[in-house]
C-alpha atoms as one frame of an Amber mdcrd trajectory, in Angstrom:
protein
  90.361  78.036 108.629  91.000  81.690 108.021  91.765  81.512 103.883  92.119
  85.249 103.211  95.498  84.982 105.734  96.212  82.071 104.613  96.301  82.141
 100.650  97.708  85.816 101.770 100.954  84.988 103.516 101.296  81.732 100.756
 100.989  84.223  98.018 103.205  86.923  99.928 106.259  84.097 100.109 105.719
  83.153  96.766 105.813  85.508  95.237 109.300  86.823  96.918 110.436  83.637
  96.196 109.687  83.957  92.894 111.604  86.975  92.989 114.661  86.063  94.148
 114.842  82.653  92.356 114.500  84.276  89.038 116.947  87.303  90.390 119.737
  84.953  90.654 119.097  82.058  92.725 117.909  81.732  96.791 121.786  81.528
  97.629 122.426  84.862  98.607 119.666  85.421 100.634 120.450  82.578 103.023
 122.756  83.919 106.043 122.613  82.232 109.318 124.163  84.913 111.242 121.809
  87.412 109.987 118.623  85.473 110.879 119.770  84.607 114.471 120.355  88.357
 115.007 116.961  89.274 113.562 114.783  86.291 115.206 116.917  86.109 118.344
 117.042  89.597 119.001 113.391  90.109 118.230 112.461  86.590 120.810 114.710
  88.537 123.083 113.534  92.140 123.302 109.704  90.560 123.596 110.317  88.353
 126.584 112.082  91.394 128.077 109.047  93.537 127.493 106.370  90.617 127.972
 106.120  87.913 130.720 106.668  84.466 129.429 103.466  83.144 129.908 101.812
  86.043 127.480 104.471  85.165 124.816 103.245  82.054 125.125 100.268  82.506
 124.636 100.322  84.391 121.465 100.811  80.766 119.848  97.865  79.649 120.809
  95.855  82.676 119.657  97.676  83.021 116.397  96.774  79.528 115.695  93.346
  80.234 116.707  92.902  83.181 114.298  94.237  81.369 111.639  92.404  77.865
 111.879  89.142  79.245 113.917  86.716  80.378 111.450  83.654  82.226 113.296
  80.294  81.878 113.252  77.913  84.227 110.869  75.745  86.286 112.471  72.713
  85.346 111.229  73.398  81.941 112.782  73.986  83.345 116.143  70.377  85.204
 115.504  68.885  81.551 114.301  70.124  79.427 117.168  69.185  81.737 119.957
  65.556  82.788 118.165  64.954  78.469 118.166  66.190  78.549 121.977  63.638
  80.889 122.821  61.117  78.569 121.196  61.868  76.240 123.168  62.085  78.059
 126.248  58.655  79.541 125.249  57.124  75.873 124.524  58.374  74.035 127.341
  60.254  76.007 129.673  63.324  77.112 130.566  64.599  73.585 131.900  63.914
  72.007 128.381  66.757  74.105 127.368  68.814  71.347 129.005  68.651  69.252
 125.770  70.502  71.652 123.433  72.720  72.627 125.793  74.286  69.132 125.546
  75.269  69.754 121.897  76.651  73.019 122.090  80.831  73.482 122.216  80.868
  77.477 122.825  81.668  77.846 126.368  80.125  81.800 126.610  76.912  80.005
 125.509  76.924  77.112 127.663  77.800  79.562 130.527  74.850  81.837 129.433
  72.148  78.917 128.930  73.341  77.405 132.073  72.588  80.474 133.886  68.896
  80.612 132.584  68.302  77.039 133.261  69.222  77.665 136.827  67.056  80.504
 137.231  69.207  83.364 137.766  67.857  87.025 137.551  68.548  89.027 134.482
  70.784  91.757 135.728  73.399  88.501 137.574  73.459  87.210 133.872  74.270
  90.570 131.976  77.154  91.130 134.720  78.806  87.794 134.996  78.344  88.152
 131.111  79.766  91.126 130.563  82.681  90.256 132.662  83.822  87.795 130.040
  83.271  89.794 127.246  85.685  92.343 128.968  88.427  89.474 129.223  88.010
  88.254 126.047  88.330  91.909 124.209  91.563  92.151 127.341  92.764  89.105
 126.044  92.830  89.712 122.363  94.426  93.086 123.112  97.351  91.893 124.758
  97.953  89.359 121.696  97.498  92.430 119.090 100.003  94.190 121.881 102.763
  91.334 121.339 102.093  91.181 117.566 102.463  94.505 116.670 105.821  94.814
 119.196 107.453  91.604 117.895 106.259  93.404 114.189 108.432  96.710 115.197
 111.429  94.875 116.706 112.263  93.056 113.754 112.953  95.503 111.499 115.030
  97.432 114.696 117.115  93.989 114.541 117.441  93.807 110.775 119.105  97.640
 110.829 121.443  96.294 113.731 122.920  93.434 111.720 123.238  95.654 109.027
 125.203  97.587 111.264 127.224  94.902 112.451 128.081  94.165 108.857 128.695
  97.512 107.817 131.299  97.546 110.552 132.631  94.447 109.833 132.836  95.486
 106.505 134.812  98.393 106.779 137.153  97.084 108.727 138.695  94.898 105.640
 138.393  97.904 102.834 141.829  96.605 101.534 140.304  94.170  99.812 138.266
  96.026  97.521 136.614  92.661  95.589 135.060  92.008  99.306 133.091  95.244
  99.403 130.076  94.200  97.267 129.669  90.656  98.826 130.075  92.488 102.374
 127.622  95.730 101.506 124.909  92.218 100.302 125.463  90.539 103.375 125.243
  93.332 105.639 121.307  94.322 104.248 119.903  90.844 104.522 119.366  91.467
 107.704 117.457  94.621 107.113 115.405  91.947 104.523 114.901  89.589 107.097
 113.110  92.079 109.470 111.177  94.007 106.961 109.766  90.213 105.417 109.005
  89.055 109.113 107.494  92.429 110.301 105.288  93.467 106.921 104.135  89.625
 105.860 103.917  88.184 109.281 103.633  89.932 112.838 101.808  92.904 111.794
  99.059  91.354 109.196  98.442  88.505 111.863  98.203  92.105 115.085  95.315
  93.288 112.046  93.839  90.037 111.714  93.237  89.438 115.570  92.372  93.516
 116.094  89.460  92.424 113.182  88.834  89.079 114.688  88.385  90.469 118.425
  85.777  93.096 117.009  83.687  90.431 115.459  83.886  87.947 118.296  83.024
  91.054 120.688  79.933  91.852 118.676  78.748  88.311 118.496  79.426  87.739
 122.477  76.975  90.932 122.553  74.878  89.324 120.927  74.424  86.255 122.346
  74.015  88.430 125.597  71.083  90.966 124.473  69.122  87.197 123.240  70.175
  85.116 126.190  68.480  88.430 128.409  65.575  88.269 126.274  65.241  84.110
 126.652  65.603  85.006 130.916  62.875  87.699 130.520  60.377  85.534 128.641
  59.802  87.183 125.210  58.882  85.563 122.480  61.382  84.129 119.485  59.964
  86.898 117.292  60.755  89.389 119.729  64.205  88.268 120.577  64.949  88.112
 116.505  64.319  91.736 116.336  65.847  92.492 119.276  69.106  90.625 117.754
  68.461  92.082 114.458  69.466  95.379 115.504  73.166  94.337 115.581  72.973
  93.386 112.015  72.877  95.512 108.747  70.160  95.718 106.497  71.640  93.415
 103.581  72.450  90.905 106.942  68.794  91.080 108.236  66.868  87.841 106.880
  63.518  85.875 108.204  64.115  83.648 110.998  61.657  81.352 112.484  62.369
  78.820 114.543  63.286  75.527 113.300  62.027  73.155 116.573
C-alpha cells in the first residue's frame, strides 16, 4: 500500500471536515442536487471524451497505485545479480527453478525467453515492446485523471450557475438570498474538493509511479541481456548499477 496517498487524502478530508464541523455543522454542505450535477456531469463529459472500456479501466489502475507498493531497486539489482549466478553455475535451464516462484509477469516473460534460448537482440525487442505499453498504458490513465480533475470544477461553476439563476428568479424574498447565494457555491466546493484532493493528486501519483516502474522494467531488461550474453553476476551488478544513484549503489553478491 501506497501510505504517502493514503494518510494524504485521509488527512486532506479531515481536516475539511474538521473545518466545516467546527464552522457550523456538516448540514449545509450536504446538497444532493449539487453533487449529481458535479459527479454526473463530470462521469458524463469523460465517457463522451473516453471509450468505456478506458474509463474502466482507470479503476483498476487507481487501485493499483494505491495498494501496489513497488519493488526497491536495489532488489531488482539483487535478484537478477543471484540469477546470473545461477545461470553462470549451472546453466541457463537451471533458471527454471526460480522462475516457479516469481509473480512479475515482465520477468517471467524475460527469464522464459533465456531459458528457451532466444538471441539477445529478439529479447531486447519483444522487451521493449512491453515497456512501451506499459508507459502507453499509464499515460492514458494520467490522461483520464487529469480530464475527470478539470471537469469537475467546470461542473461545480455550472451548478453554481444554475443556482445563481434560480436564485434570482425569487429576489422578492429577500430572507432567501443568503441560503440561495450558499447553495448555489457548493457546487463550485464540490468540484474544487474532487479535482484538488482526488483526480489530480492520484494523475501525479501514477505520472510518478509509471516513471519508476519504467526505470525498473529497464532494468530488468539491461540484466536479463547480460544473463542471455553470459557475463558474470559481478558484471551484470555494475552494469545494473548504473541506473542507480550513488547513495542507492550498495554490495551485492549473490545469495545462491
Amino acid at each position: 500500500m501506497d501510505l504517502a496517498t493514503v494518510i494524504g487524502m485521509l488527512a486532506g478530508f479531515g481536516l475539511i471536515a474538521a473545518a466545516i464541523f467546527t464552522g457550523g455543522g456538516a448540514g449545509m454542505f450536504l446538497n444532493i442536487p449539487s453533487m449529481l450535477i458535479v459527479v454526473g456531469g463530470m462521469i458524463s463529459a469523460t465517457l463522451i471524451h473516453f471509450s468505456v472500456g478506458r474509463v474502466l479501466k482507470i479503476v483498476a489502475l487507481a487501485r493499483k497505485t494505491l495498494f501496489n507498493q513497488l519493488r526497491g531497486e536495489q532488489e531488482i539489482v539483487q535478484r537478477l545479480v543471484d540469477y546470473a549466478a545461477i545461470s553462470r553455475r549451472d546453466g541457463v535451464l537451471a533458471l527454471e527453478q526460480p522462475l516457479s516462484q516469481v509473480t512479475d509477469p515482465f520477468v517471467i516473460k524475460a527469464l522464459q525467453m533465456v531459458i528457451d534460448g532466444q538471441n539477445e537482440e529478439t529479447i531486447q525487442q519483444q522487451l521493449t515492446i512491453e515497456v512501451h505499453y506499459l508507459q502507453e498504458r499509464h499515460l492514458d490513465g494520467k490522461k483520464i485523471l487529469e480530464f475527470m480533475g478539470g471537469s469537475a470544477p467546470a461542473f461545480g461553476m455550472i451548478g453554481t450557475l444554475i443556482g445563481l439563476i434560480q436564485m434570482l428568479r425569487n429576489l422578492d424574498d429577500v430572507s432567501s438570498i443568503g441560503t440561495g447565494m450558499a447553495t448555489a457555491l457548493i457546487t463550485t466546493f464540490y468540484g474544487a474538493l474532487m479535482a484538488n484532493l482526488v483526480f489530480l493528486p492520484l494523475s501525479g501519483k501514477l505520472g510518478l509511479r509509471s516513471k519508476k516502474e519504467t526505470l525498473q522494467k529497464e532494468m530488468m531488461v539491461e540484466g536479463v541481456l547480460a544473463i542471455a550474453r553470459g557475463e558474470s553476476p559481478t558484471a551484470v551488478r555494475e552494469r545494473m548499477q548504473g541506473y542507480l544513484s550513488a547513495k542507492q549503489r550498495q554490495e551485492v553478491k549473490p545469495r545462491v
